[in-house]
N, CA, C and O atoms as CSV, one atom per row, in Angstrom:
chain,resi,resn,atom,element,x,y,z
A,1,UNK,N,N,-32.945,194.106,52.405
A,1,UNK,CA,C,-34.229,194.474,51.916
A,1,UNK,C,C,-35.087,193.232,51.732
A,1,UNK,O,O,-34.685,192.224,51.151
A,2,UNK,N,N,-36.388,193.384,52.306
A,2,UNK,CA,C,-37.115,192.247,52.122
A,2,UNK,C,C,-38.053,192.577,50.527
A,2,UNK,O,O,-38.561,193.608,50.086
A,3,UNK,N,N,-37.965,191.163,49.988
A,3,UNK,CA,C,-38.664,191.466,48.867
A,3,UNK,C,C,-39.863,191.197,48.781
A,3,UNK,O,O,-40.199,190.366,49.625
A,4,UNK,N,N,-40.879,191.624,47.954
A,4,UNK,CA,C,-42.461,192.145,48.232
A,4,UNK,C,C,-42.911,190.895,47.753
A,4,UNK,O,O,-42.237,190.382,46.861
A,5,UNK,N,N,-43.942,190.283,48.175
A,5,UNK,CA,C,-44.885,189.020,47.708
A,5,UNK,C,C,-44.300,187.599,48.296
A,5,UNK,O,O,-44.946,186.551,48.268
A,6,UNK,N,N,-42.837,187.746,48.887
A,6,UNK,CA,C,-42.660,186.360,49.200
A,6,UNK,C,C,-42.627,186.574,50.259
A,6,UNK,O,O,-42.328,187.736,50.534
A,7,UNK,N,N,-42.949,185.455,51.628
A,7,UNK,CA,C,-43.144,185.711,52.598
A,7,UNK,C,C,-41.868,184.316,53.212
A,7,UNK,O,O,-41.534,183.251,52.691
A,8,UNK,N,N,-41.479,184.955,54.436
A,8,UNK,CA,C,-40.171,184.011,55.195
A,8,UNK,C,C,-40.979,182.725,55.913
A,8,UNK,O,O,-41.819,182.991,56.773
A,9,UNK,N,N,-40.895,182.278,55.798
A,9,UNK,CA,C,-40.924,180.867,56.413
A,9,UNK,C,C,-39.915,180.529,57.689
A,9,UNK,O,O,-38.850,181.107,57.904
A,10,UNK,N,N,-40.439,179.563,58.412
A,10,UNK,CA,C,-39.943,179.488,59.485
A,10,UNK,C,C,-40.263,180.198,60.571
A,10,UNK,O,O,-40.778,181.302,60.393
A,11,UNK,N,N,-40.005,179.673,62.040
A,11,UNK,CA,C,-40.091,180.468,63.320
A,11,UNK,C,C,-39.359,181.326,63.586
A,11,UNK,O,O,-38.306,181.232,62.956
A,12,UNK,N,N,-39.415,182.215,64.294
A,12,UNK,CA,C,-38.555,183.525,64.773
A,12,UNK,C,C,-37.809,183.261,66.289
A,12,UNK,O,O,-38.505,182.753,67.168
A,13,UNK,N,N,-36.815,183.504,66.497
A,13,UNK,CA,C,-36.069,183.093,67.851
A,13,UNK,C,C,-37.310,183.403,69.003
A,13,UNK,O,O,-37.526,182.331,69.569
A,14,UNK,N,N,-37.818,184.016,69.317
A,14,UNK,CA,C,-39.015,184.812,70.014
A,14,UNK,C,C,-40.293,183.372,70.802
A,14,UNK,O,O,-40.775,183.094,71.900
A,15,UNK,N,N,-40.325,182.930,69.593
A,15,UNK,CA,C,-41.399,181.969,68.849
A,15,UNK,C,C,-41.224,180.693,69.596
A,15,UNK,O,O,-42.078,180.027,70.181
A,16,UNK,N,N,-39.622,180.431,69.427
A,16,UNK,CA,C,-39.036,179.009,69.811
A,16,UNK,C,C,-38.423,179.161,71.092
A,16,UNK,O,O,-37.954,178.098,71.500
A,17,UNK,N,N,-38.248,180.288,71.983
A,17,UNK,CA,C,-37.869,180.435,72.769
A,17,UNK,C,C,-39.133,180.365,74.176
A,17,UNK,O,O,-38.983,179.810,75.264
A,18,UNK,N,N,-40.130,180.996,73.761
A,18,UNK,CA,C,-41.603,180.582,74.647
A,18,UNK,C,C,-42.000,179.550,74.393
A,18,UNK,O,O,-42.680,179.000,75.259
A,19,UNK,N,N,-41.814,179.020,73.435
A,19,UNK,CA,C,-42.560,177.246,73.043
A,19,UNK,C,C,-41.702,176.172,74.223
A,19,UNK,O,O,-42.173,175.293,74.945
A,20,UNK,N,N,-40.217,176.676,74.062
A,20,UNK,CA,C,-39.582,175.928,75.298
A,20,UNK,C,C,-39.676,176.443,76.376
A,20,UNK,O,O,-38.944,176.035,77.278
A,21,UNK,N,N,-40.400,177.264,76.565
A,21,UNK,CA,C,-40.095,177.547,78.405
A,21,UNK,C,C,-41.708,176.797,78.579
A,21,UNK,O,O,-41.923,175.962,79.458
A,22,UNK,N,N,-42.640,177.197,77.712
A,22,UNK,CA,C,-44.034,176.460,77.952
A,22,UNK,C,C,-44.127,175.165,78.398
A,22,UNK,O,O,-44.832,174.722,79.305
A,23,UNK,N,N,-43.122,174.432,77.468
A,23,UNK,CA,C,-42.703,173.173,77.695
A,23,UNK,C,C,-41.741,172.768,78.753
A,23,UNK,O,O,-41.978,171.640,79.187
A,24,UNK,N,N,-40.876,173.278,79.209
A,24,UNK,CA,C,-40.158,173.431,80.485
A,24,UNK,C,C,-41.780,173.524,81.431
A,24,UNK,O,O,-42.103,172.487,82.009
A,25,UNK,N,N,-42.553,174.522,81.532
A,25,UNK,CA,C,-43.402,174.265,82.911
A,25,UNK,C,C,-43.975,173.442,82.675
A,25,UNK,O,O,-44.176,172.876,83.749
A,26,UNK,N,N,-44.431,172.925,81.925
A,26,UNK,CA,C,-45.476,171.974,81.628
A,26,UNK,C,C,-44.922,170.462,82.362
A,26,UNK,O,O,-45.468,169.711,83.171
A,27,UNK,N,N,-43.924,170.426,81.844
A,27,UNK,CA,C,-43.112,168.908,82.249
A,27,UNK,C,C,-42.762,169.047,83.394
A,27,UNK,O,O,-42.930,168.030,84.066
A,28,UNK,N,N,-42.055,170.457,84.266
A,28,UNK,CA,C,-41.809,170.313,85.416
A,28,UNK,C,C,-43.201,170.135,86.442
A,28,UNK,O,O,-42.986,169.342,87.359
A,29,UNK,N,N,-44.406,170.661,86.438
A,29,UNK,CA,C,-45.711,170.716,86.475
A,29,UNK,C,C,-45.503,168.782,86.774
A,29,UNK,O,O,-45.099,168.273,87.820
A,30,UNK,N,N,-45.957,167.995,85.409
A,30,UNK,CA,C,-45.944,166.958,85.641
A,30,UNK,C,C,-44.996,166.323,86.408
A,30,UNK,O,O,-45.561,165.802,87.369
A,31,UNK,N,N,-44.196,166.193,86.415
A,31,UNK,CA,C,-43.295,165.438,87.047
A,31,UNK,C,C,-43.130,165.974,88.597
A,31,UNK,O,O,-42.185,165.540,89.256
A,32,UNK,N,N,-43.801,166.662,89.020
A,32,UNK,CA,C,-43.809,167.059,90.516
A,32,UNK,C,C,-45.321,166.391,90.636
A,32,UNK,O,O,-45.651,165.943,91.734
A,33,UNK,N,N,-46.089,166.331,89.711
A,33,UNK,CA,C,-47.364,165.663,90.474
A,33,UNK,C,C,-47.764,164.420,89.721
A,33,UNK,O,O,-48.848,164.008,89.308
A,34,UNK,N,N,-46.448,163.927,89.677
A,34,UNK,CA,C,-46.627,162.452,89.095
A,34,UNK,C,C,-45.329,161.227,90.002
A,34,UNK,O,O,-45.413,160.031,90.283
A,35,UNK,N,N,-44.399,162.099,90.186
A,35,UNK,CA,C,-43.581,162.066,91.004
A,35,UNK,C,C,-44.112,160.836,92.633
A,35,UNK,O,O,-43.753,159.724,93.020
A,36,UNK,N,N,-44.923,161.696,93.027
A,36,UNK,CA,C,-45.545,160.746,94.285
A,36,UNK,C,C,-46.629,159.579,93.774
A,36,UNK,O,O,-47.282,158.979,94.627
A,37,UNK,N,N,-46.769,159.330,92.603
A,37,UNK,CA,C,-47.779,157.969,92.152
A,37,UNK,C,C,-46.245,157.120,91.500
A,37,UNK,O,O,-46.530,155.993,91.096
A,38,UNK,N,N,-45.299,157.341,91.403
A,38,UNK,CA,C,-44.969,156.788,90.815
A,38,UNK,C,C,-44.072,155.841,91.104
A,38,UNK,O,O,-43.858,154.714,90.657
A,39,UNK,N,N,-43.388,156.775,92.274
A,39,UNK,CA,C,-42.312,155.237,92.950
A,39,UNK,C,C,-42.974,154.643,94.146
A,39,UNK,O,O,-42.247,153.929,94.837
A,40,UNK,N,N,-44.787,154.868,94.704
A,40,UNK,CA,C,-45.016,153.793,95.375
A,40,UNK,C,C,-45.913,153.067,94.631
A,40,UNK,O,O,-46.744,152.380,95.224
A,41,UNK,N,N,-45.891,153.097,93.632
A,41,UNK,CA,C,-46.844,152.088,92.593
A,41,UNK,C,C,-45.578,150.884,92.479
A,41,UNK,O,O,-45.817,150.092,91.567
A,42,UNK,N,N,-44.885,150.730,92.879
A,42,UNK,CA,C,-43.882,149.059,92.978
A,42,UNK,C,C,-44.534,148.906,94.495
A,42,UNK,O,O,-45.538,148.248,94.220
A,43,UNK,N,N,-44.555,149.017,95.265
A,43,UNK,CA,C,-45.311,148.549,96.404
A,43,UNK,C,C,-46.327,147.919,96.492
A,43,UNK,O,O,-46.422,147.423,97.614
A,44,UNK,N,N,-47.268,147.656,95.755
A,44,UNK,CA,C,-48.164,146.365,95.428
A,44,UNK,C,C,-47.149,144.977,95.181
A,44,UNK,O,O,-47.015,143.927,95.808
A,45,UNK,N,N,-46.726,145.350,94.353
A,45,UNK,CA,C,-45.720,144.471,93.132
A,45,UNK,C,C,-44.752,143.353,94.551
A,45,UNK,O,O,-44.377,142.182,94.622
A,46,UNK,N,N,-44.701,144.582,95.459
A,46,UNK,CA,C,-43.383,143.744,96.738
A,46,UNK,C,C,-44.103,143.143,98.028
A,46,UNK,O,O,-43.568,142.364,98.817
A,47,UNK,N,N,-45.704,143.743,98.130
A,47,UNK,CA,C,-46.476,143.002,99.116
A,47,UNK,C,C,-46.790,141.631,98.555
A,47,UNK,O,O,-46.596,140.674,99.306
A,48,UNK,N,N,-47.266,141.403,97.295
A,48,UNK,CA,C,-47.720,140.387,96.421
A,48,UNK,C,C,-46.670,139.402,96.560
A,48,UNK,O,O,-47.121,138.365,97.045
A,49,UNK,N,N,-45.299,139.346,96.283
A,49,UNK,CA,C,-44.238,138.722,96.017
A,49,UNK,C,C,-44.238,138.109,97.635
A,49,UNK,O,O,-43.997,136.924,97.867
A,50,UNK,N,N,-44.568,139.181,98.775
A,50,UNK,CA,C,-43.866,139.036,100.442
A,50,UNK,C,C,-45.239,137.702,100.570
A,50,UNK,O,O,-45.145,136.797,101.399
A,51,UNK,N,N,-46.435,137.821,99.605
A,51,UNK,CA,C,-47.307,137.320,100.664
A,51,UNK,C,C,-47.404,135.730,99.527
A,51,UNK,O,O,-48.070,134.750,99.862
A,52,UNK,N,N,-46.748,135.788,98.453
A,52,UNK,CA,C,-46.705,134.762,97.621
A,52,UNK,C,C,-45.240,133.791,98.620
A,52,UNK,O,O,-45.394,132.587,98.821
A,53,UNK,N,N,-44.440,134.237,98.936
A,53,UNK,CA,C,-43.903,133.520,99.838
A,53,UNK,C,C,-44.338,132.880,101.177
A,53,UNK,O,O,-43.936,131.799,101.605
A,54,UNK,N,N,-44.982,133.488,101.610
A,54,UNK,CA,C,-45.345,133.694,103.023
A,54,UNK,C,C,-46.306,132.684,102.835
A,54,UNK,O,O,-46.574,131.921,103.763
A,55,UNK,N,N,-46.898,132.587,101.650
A,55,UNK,CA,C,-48.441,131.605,101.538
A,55,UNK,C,C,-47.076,129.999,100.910
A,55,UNK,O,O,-47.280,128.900,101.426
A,56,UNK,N,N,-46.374,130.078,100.302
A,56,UNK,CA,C,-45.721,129.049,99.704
A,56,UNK,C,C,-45.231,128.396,100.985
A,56,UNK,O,O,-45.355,127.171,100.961
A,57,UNK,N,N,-44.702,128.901,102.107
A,57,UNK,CA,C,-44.149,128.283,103.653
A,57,UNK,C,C,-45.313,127.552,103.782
A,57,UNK,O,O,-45.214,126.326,103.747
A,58,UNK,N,N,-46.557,128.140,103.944
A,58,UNK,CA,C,-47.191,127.867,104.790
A,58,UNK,C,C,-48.290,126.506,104.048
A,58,UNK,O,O,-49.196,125.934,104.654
A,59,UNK,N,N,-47.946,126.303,102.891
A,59,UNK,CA,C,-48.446,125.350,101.905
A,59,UNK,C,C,-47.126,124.348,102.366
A,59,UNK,O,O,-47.523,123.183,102.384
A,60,UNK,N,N,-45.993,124.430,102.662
A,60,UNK,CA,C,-45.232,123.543,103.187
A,60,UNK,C,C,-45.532,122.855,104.612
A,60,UNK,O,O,-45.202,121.685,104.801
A,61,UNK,N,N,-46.467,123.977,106.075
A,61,UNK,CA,C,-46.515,123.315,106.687
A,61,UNK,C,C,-47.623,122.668,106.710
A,61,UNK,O,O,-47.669,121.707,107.477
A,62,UNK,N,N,-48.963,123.026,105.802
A,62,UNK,CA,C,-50.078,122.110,105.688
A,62,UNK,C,C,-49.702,120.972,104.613
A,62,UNK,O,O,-50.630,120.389,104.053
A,63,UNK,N,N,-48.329,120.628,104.298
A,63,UNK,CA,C,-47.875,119.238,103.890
A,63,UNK,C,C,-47.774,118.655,104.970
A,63,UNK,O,O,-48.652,117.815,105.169
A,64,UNK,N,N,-46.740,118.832,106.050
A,64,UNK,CA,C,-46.475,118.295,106.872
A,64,UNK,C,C,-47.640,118.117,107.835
A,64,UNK,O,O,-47.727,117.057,108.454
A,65,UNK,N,N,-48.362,118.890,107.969
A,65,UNK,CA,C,-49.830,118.529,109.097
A,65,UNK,C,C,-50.541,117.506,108.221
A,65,UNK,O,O,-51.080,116.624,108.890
A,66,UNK,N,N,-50.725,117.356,106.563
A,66,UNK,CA,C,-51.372,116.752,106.031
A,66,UNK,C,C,-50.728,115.080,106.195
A,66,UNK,O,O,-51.444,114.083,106.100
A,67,UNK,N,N,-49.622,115.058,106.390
A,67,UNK,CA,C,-48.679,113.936,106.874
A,67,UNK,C,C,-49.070,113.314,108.303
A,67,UNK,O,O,-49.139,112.139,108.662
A,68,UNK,N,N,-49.288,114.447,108.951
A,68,UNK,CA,C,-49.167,114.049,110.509
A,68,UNK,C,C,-50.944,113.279,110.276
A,68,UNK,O,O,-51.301,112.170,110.672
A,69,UNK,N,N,-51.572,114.052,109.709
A,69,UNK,CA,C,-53.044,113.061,109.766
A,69,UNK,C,C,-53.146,111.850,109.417
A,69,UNK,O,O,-53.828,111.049,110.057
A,70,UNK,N,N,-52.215,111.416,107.919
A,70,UNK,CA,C,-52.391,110.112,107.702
A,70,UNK,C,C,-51.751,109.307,108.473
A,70,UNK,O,O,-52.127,108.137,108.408
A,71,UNK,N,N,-50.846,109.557,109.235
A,71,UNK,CA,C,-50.273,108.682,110.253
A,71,UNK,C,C,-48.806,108.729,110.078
A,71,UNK,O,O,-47.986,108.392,110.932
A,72,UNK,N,N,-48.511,109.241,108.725
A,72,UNK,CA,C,-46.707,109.069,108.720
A,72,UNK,C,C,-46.133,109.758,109.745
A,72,UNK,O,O,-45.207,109.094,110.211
A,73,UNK,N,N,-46.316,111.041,110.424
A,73,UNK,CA,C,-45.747,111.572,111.575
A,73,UNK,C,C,-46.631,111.134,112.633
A,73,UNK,O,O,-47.660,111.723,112.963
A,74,UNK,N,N,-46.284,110.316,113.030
A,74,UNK,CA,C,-46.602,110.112,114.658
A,74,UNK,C,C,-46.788,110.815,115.803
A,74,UNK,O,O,-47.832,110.606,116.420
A,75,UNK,N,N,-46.145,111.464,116.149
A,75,UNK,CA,C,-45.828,112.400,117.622
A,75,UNK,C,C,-46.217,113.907,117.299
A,75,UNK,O,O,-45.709,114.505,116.351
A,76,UNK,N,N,-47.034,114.408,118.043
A,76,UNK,CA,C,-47.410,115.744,118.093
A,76,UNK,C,C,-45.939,116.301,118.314
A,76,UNK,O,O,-45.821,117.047,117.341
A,77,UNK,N,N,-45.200,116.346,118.755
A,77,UNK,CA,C,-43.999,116.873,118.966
A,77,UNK,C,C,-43.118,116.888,117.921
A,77,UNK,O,O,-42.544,117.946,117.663
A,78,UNK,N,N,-42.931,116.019,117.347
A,78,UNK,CA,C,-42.404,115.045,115.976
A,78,UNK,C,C,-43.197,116.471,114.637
A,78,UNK,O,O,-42.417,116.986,113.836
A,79,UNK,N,N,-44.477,116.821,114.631
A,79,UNK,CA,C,-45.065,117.654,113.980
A,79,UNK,C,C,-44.562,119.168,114.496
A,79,UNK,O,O,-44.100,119.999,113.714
A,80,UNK,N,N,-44.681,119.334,115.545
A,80,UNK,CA,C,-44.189,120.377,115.999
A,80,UNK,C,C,-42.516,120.950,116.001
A,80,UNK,O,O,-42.024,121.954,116.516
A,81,UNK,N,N,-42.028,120.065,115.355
A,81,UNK,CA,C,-40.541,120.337,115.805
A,81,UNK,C,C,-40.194,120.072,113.613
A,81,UNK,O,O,-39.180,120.318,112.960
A,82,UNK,N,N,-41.614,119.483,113.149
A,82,UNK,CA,C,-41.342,119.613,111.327
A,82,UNK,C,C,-41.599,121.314,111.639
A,82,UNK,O,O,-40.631,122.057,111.805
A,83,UNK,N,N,-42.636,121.683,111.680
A,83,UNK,CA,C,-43.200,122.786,111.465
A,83,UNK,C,C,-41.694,124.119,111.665
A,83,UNK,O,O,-41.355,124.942,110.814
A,84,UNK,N,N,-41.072,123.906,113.057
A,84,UNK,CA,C,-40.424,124.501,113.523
A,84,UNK,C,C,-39.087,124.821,112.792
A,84,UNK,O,O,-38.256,125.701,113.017
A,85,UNK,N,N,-39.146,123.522,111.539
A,85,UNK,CA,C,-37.725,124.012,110.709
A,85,UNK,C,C,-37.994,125.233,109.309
A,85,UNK,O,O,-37.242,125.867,108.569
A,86,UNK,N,N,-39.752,125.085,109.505
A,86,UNK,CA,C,-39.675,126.142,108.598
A,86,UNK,C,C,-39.471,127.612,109.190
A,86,UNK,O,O,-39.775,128.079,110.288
A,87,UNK,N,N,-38.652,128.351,107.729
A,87,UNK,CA,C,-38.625,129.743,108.277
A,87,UNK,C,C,-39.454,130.715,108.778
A,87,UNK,O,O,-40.631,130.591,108.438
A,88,UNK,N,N,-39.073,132.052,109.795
A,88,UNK,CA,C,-39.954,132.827,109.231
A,88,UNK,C,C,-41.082,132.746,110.200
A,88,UNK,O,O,-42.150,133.327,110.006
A,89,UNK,N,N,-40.843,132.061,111.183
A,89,UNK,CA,C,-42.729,131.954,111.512
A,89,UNK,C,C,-42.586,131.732,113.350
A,89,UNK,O,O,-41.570,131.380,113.949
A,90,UNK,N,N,-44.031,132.084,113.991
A,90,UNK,CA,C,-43.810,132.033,115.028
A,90,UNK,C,C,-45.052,130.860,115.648
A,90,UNK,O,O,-46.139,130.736,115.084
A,91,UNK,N,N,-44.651,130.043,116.916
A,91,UNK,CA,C,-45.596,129.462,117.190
A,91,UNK,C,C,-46.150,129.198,118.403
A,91,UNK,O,O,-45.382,128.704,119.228
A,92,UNK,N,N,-47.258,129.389,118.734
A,92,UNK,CA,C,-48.399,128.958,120.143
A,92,UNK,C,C,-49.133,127.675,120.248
A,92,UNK,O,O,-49.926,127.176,119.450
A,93,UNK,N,N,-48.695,127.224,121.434
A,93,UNK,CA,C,-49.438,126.102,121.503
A,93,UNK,C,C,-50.726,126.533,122.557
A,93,UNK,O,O,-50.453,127.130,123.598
A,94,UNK,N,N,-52.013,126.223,122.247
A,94,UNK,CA,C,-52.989,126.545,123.259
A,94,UNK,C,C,-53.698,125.043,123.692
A,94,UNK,O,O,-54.184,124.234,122.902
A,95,UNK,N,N,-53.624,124.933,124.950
A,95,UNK,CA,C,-54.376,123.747,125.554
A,95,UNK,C,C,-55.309,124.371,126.352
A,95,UNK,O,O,-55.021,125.202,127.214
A,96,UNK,N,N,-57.102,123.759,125.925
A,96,UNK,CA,C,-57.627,123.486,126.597
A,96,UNK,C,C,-58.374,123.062,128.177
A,96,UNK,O,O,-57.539,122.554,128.926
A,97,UNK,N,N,-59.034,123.119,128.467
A,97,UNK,CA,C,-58.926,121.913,130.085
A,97,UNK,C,C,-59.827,120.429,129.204
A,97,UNK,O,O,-60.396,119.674,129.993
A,98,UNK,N,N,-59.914,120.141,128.031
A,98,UNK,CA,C,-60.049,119.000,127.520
A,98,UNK,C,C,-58.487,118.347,127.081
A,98,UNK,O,O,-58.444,117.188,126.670
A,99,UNK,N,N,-57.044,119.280,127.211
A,99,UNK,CA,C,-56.118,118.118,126.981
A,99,UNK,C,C,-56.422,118.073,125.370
A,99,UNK,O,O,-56.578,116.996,124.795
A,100,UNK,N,N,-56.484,119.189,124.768
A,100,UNK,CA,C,-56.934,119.474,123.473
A,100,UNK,C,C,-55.558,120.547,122.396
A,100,UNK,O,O,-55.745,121.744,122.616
A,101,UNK,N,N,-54.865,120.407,121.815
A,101,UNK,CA,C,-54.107,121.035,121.618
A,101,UNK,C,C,-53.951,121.480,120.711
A,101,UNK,O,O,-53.596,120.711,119.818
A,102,UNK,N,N,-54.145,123.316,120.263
A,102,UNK,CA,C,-53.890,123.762,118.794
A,102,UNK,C,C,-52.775,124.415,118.883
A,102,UNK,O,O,-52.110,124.920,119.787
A,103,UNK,N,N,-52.698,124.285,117.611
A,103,UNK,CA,C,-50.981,124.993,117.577
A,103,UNK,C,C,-51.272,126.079,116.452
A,103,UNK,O,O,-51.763,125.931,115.333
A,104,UNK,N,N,-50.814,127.215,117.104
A,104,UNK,CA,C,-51.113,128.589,116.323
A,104,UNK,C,C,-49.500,129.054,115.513
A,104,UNK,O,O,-48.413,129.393,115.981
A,105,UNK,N,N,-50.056,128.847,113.974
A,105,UNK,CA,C,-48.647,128.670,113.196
A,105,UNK,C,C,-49.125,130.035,112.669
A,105,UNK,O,O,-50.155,130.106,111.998
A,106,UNK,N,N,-48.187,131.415,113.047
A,106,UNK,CA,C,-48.247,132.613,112.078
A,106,UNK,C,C,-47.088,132.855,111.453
A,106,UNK,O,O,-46.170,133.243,112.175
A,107,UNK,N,N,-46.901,132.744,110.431
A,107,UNK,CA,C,-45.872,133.097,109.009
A,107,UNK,C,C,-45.420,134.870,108.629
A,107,UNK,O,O,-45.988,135.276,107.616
A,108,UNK,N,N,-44.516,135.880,109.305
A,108,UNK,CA,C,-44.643,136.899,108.757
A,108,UNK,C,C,-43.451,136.786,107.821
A,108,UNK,O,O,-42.419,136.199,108.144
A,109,UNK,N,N,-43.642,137.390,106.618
A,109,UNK,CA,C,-42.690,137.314,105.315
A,109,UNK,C,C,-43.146,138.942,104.667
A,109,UNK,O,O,-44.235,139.200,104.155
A,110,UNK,N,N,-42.025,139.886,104.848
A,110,UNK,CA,C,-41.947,141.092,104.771
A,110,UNK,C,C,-42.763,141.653,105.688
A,110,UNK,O,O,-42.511,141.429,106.872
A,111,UNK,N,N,-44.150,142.673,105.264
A,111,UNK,CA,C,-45.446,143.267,105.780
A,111,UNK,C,C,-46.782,142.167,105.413
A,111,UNK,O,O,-47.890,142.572,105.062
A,112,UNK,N,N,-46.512,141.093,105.532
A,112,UNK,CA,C,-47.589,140.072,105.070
A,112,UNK,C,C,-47.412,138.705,106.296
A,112,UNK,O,O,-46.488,137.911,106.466
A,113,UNK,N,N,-48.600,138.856,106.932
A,113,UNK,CA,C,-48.573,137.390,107.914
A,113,UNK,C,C,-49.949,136.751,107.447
A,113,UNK,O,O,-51.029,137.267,107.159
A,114,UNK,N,N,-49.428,135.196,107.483
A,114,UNK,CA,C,-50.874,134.240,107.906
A,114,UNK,C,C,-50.600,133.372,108.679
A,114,UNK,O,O,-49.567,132.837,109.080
A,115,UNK,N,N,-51.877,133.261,108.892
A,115,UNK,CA,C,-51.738,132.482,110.389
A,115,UNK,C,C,-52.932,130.938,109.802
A,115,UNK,O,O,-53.665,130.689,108.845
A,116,UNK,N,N,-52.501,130.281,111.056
A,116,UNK,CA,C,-53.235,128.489,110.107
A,116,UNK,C,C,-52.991,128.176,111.642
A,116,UNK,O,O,-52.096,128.759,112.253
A,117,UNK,N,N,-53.929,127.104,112.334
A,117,UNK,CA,C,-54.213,126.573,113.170
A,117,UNK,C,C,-54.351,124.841,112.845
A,117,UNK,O,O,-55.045,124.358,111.950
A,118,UNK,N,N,-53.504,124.085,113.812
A,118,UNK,CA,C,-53.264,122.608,113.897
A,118,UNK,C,C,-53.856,122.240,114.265
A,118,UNK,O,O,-54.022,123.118,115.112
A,119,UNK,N,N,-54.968,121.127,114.639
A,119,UNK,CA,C,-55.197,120.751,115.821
A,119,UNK,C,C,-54.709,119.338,116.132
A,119,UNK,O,O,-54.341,118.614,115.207
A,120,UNK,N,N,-54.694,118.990,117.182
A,120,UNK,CA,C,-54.045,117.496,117.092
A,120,UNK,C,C,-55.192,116.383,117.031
A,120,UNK,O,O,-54.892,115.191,116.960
């Protein structure tokens, strides 16, 4: 027997049983359309890192070209064969009909290339 003037407190199984299924769609809802932002948002994070390397090589071979200008490397070949121990990278030599020679240094490191031009 319920007694008159006091009233029960608390939720009713009914009550707590739709509050969780509400919450069940709700979260499944999110997580299906959060799902695709979420594991290629590290993909900035791994181009940045590919092209922070890729730029650090290539700050190594404008040491060595910066060498070859003051005179410590001598021989265009001598430069060409520093360049060649760094990783990672591919290279063109283009001559002229002036007997003019650039050397096309491109660096790819992951999905990230730069490219830097020698001249002698």
């Amino acid at each position: 027997m319920r007694r008159q003037g006091k009233k029960e407190s608390g939720f009713s199984l009914i009550e707590i049983i739709v509050t969780l299924i509400i919450v069940a769609v709700v979260g499944t809802l999110l997580f299906t359309f959060l799902r695709g932002t979420v594991v290629p948002s590290s993909e900035p994070v791994f181009m940045a890192k590919d092209l922070a390397e890729a730029q650090a090589i290539m700050e190594e071979n404008a040491a060595v070209y910066s060498k070859y200008l003051s005179g410590d490397i001598d021989d265009w070949g001598e430069l060409k064969s520093s360049l060649t121990a760094t990783k990672k990278e591919v290279q063109d030599e283009i001559e002229d009909e002036y007997d003019f020679k650039i050397l096309e240094v491109t660096i790819s490191f992951g999905d990230q290339k730069i490219s830097a031009l020698f001249t002698q």
